[in-house]
C-alpha positions in Angstrom: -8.9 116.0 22.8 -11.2 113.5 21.1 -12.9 110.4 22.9 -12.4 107.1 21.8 -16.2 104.9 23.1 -14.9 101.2 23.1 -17.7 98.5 23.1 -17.1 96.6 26.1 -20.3 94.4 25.8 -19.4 92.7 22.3 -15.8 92.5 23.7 -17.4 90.3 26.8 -19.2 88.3 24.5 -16.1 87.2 22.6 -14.5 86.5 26.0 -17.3 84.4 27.2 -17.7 82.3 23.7 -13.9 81.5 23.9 -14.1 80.4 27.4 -16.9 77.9 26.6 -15.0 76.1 24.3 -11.8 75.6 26.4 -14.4 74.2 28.6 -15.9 71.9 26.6 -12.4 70.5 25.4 -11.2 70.2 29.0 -14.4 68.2 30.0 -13.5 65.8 26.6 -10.1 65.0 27.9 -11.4 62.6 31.2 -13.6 60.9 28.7 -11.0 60.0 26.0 -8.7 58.9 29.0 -11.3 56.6 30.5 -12.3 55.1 27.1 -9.0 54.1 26.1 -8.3 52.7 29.4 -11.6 50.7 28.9 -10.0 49.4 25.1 -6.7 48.1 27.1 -8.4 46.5 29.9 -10.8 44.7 27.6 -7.7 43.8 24.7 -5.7 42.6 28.1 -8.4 40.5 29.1 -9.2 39.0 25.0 -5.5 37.8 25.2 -5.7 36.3 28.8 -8.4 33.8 27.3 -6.6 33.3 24.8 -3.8 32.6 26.1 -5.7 30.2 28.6 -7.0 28.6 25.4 -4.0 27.7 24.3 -2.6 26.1 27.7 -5.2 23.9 27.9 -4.5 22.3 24.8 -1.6 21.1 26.0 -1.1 17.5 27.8 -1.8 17.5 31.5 1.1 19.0 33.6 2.2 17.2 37.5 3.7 20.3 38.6 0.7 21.3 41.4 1.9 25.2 41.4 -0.2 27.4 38.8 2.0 28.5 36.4 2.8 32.2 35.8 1.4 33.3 32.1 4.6 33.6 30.7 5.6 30.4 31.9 2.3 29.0 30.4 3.9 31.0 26.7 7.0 29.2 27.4 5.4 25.9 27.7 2.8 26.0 24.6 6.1 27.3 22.2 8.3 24.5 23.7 5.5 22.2 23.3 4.7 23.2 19.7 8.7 22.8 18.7 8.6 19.5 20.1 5.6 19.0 17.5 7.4 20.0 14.8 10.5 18.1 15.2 8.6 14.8 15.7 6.6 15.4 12.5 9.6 15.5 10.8 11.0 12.1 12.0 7.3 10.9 11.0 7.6 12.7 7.2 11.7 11.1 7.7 10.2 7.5 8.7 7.7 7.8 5.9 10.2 8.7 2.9 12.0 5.5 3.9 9.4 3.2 4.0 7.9 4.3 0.4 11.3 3.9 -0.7 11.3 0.4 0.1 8.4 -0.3 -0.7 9.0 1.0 -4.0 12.1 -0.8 -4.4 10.2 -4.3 -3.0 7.1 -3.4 -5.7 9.9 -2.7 -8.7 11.6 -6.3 -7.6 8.1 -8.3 -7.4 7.2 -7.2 -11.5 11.0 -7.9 -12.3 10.3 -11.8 -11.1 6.6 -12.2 -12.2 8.5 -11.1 -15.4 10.4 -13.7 -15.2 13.6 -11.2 -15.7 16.8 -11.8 -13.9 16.6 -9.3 -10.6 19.9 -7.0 -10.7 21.0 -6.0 -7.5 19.3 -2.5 -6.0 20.7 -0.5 -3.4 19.0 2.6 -1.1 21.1 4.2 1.3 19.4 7.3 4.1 21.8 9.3 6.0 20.8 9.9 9.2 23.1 12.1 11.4 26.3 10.2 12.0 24.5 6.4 10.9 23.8 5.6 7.2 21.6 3.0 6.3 22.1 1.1 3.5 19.2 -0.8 2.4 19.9 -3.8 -0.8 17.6 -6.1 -2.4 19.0 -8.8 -4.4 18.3 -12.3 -5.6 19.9 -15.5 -4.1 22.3 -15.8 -7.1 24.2 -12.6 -6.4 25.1 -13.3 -2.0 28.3 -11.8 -2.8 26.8 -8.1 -3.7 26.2 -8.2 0.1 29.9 -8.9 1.0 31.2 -6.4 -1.2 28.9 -4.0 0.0 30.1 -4.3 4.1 33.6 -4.5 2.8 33.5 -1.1 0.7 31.5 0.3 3.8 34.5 -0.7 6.2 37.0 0.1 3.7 35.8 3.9 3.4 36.4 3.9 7.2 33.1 3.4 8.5 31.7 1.0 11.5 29.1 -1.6 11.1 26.9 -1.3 13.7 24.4 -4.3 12.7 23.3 -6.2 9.3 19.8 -7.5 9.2 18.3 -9.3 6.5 15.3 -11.6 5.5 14.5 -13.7 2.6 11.3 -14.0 0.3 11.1 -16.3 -2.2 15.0 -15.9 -4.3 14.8 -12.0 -2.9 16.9 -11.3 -0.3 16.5 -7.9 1.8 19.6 -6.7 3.4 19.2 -3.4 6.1 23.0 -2.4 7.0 23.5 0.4 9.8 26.9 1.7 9.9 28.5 4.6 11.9 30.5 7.5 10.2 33.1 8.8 12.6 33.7 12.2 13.3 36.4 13.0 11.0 34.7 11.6 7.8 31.2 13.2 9.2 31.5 16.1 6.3 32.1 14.1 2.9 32.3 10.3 4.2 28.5 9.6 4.2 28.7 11.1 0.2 31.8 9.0 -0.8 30.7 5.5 0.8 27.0 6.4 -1.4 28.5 7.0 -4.8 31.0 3.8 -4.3 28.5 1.6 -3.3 25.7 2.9 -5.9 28.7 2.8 -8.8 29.5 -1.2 -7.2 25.9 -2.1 -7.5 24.6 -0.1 -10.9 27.8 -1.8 -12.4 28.2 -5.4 -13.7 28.5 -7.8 -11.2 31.4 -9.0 -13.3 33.7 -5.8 -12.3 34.3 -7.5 -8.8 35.8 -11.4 -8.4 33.9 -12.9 -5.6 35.2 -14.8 -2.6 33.1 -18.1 -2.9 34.6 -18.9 0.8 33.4 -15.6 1.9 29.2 -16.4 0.4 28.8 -19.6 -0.9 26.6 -20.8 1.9 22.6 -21.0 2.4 21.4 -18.0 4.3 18.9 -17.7 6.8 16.8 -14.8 8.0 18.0 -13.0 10.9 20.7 -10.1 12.1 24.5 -10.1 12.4 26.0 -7.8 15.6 29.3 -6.4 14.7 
């Protein structure tokens, strides 16, 4: 029978050597823990200042309880809608009065000129109101009449008619009220009528001299 010698001593050595690094994995595993639970605390606590940042840009609340944070997210998004829809009215309040002021600017050269002014005519839509906005001179009153009658003939309301007069230009603001069942294409029927009416000649439609054959003087008509 033969003997086999085994080498226990390099077999320990092995032993030990794997050992050791187990070890020094298991003794990295605390450390990567802590370290990423150090990142989270400090990215929690970058967006809690933030957050507070943006909180106290907003106007001063009454309410005397301290709002949770999500209740302070709630606030600054509602708040920053409300931004945005009034900057649109503003951009909405703008467009209108460049467009009258071009319209006022195109009428001044026509009379320094010395042209006769032909009737102009700018109408917004606005929800359910549409305002029609007309400059014309003092020898064509009747434009305005035909305008509110095609306006009430189409099916809309007149809610008021304000107008004032500079030099032989008169400025006419109509508002009128589009009721629910014309909502969808009323507002784009009354527009072309009344811009065909006015870019045509003025001799397309027989005036009532009963209805505008009178002196008029600045001020606003209730309907």
């Amino acid at each position: 029978m033969g003997l086999f010698l085994v080498n226990t001593s390099e077999n320990n050595k092995h032993t030990s050597n794997d050992f050791s690094i187990m070890d020094q994995k298991a003794s990295q595993f605390p450390s990567i823990k802590i370290e990423r639970r150090i990142i989270e605390k400090n990215r929690r606590d970058q967006m809690k200042i933030l957050y507070s940042k943006l909180y106290s840009l907003l106007p001063q609340h009454t309410s005397k309880e301290p709002l949770t944070l999500p209740d302070q997210i709630d606030e600054a998004i509602n708040y920053i809608k409300n931004l945005e829809m009034r900057l649109k009215n503003y951009e909405g309040k703008k467009e209108r009065l460049l467009g009258r002021k071009r319209l006022h600017t195109s009428l001044n050269f026509d009379s320094t000129a010395g042209k006769q002014r032909p009737p102009k005519i700018e109408i917004h839509e606005m929800g359910s109101v549409l305002e029609v906005i007309l400059i014309s001179g003092s020898e064509n009153q009747f434009v305005f009449y035909e305008v509110i009658r095609i306006i009430q003939d189409e099916g809309a309301d007149i809610i008021n008619a304000k107008f004032s007069v500079s030099g032989e230009t008169i400025y006419h603001v109509i508002n009128a009220e589009i009721g629910d069942s014309m909502f969808i294409f009323g507002a784009a029927k009354i527009t072309e009528r009344l811009k065909r009416f006015v870019s045509g000649s003025s001799s397309d439609v027989e005036p009532q001299p009963e209805l505008w054959d009178f002196e008029i003087h600045p001020g606003t008509w209730e309907f």
